[in-house]
VEXDO-30924 format. One record per residue (C-alpha): y, z, x; residue number from 1. Coordinates in Angstrom, 1 decimal. Example, Ala and Ser with C-alpha at 12.3 -4.5 7.8 and 13.67 -1.06 7.14 Angstrom:
BEGIN
<north:-4.5, up:7.8, east:12.3, seq:1>
<north:-1.1, up:7.1, east:13.7, seq:2>
***
This chain:
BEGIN
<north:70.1, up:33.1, east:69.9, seq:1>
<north:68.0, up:35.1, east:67.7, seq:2>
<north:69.0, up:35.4, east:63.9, seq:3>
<north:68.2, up:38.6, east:62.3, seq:4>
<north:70.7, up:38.5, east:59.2, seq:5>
<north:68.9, up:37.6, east:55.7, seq:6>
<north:70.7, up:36.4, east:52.4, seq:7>
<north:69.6, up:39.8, east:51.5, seq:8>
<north:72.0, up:41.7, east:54.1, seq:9>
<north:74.9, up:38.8, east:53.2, seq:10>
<north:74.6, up:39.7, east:49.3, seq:11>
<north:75.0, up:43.1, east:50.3, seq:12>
<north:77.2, up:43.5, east:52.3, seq:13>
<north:79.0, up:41.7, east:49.4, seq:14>
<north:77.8, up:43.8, east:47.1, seq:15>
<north:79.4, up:47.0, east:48.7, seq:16>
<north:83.1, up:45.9, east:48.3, seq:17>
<north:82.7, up:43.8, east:45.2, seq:18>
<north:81.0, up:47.2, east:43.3, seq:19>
<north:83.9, up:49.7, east:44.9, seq:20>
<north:86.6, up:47.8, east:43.7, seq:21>
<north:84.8, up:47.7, east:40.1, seq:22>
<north:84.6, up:51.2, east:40.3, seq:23>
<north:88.1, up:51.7, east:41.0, seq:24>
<north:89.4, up:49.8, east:38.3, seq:25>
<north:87.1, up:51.5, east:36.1, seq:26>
<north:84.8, up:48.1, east:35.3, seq:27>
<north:82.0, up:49.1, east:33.3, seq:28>
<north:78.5, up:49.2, east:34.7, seq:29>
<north:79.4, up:48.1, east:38.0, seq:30>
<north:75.5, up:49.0, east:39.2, seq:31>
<north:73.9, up:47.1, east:36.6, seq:32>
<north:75.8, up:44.0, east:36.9, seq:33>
<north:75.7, up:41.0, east:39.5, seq:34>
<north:78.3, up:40.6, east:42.1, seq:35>
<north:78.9, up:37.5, east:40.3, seq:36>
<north:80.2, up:38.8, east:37.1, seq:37>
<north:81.9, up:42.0, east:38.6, seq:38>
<north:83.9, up:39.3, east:40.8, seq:39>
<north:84.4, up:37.3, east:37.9, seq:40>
<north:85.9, up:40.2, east:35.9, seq:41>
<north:87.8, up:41.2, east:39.2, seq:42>
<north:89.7, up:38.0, east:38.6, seq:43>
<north:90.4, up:38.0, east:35.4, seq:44>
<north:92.0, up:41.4, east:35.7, seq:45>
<north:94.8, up:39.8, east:38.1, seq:46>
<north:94.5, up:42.9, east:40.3, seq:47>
<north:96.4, up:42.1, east:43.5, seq:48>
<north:93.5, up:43.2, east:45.7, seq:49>
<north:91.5, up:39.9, east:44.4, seq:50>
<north:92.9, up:37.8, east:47.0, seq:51>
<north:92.0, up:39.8, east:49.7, seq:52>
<north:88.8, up:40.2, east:48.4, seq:53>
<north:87.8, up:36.4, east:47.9, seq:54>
<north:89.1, up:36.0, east:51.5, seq:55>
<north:86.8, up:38.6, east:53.2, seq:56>
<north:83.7, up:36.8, east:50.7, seq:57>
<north:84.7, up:33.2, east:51.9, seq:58>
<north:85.2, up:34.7, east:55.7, seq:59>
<north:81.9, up:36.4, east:55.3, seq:60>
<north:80.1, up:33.0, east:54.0, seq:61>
<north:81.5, up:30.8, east:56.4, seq:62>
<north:79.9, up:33.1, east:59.4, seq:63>
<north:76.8, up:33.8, east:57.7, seq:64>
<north:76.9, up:29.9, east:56.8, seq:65>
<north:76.6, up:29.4, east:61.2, seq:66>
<north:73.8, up:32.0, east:61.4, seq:67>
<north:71.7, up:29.5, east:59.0, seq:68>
<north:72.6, up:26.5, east:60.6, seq:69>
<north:71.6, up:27.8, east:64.2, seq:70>
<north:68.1, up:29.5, east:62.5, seq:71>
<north:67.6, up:25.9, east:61.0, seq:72>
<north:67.9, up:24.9, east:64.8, seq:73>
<north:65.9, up:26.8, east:66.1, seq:74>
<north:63.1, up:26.8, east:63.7, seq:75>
<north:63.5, up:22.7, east:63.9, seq:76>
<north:62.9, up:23.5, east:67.5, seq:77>
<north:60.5, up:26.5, east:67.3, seq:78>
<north:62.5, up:28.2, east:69.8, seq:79>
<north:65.0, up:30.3, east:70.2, seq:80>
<north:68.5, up:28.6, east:70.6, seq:81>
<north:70.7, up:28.8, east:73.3, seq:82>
<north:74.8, up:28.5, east:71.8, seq:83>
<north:76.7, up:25.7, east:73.6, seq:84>
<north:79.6, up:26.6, east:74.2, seq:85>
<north:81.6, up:24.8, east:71.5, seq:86>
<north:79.1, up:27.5, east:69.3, seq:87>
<north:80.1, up:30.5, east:71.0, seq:88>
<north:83.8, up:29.8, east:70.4, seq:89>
<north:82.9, up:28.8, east:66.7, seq:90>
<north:81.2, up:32.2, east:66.3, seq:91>
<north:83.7, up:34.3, east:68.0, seq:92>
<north:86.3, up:32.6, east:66.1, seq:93>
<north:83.9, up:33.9, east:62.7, seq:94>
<north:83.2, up:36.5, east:63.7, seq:95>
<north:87.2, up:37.8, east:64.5, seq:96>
<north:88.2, up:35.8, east:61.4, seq:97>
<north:85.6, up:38.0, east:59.1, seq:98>
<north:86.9, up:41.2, east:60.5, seq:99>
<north:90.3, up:40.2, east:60.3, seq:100>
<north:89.8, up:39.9, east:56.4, seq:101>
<north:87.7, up:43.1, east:56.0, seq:102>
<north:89.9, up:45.0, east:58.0, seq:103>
<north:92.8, up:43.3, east:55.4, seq:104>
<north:90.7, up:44.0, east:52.1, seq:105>
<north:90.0, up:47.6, east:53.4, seq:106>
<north:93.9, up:48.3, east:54.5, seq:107>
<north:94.6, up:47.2, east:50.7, seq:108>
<north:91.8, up:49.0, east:49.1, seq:109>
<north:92.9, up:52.1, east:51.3, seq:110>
<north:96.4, up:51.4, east:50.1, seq:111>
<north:95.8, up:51.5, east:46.4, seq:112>
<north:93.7, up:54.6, east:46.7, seq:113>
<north:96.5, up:56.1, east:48.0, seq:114>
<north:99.2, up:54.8, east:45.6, seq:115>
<north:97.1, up:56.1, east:42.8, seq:116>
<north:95.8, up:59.3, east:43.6, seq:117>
<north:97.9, up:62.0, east:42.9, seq:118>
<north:97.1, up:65.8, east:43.5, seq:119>
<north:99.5, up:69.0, east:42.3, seq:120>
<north:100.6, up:71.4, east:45.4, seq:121>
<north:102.2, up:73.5, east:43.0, seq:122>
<north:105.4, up:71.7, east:43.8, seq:123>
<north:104.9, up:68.4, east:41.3, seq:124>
<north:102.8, up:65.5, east:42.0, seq:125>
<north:102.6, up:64.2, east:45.7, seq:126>
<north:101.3, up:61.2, east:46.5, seq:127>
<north:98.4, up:60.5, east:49.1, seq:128>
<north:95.3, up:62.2, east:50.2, seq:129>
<north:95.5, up:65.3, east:52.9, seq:130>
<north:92.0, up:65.0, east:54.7, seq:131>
***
């Protein structure tokens, strides 16, 4: 198995849902700051969407944590390594448990989008966005 992700694509990918929700609660400077402190100050607002959110990170490390152990492997080895099959069902079970959480943190993210955008049809304020 051939590992192509970097701590560069992990911080990232990170990166992308720790910034949006900053910017949806209106944190200041969310570009300029590290995904440490916007996480930190995502926590300290008590938003509900934190817990989601420090699931998908912890889902997200604990695959990204078997992609280093398996490159450590293989460059111990200076080959490329072939999953045993204990491995395989480790990774698929990572891999579904990481998209289980994004697809959670997204579902809530989409959810208070929606609670909290309001448009006028002429008619008073209604709820939710017409695509």
């Amino acid at each position: 198995m051939k590992v192509f992700i970097s701590e560069t694509d992990r911080q990232r990918a990170i990166r992308i849902a720790i910034v949006n929700i900053a910017k949806f609660y209106g944190i200041q400077k969310p570009d300029t700051r590290s995904n440490q402190s916007l996480y930190n100050e995502i926590q300290a607002s008590g938003q509900p969407i934190f817990l989601q959110l420090k699931e998908y990170i912890e889902a997200y490390n604990n695959w990204f944590s078997f992609y280093e152990r398996i490159k450590k492997i293989e460059e111990a080895n200076d080959r490329e390594h072939d999953l045993t099959e204990v491995e395989r069902t480790e990774l698929s079970t990572l891999i579904q448990r990481r998209q289980e959480k994004l697809n959670a943190l997204q579902e809530a993210f989409d959810k208070l989008q929606f609670e909290n955008f309001k448009r006028s049809n002429g008619l008073g304020n209604v709820d939710g966005i017409i695509l």
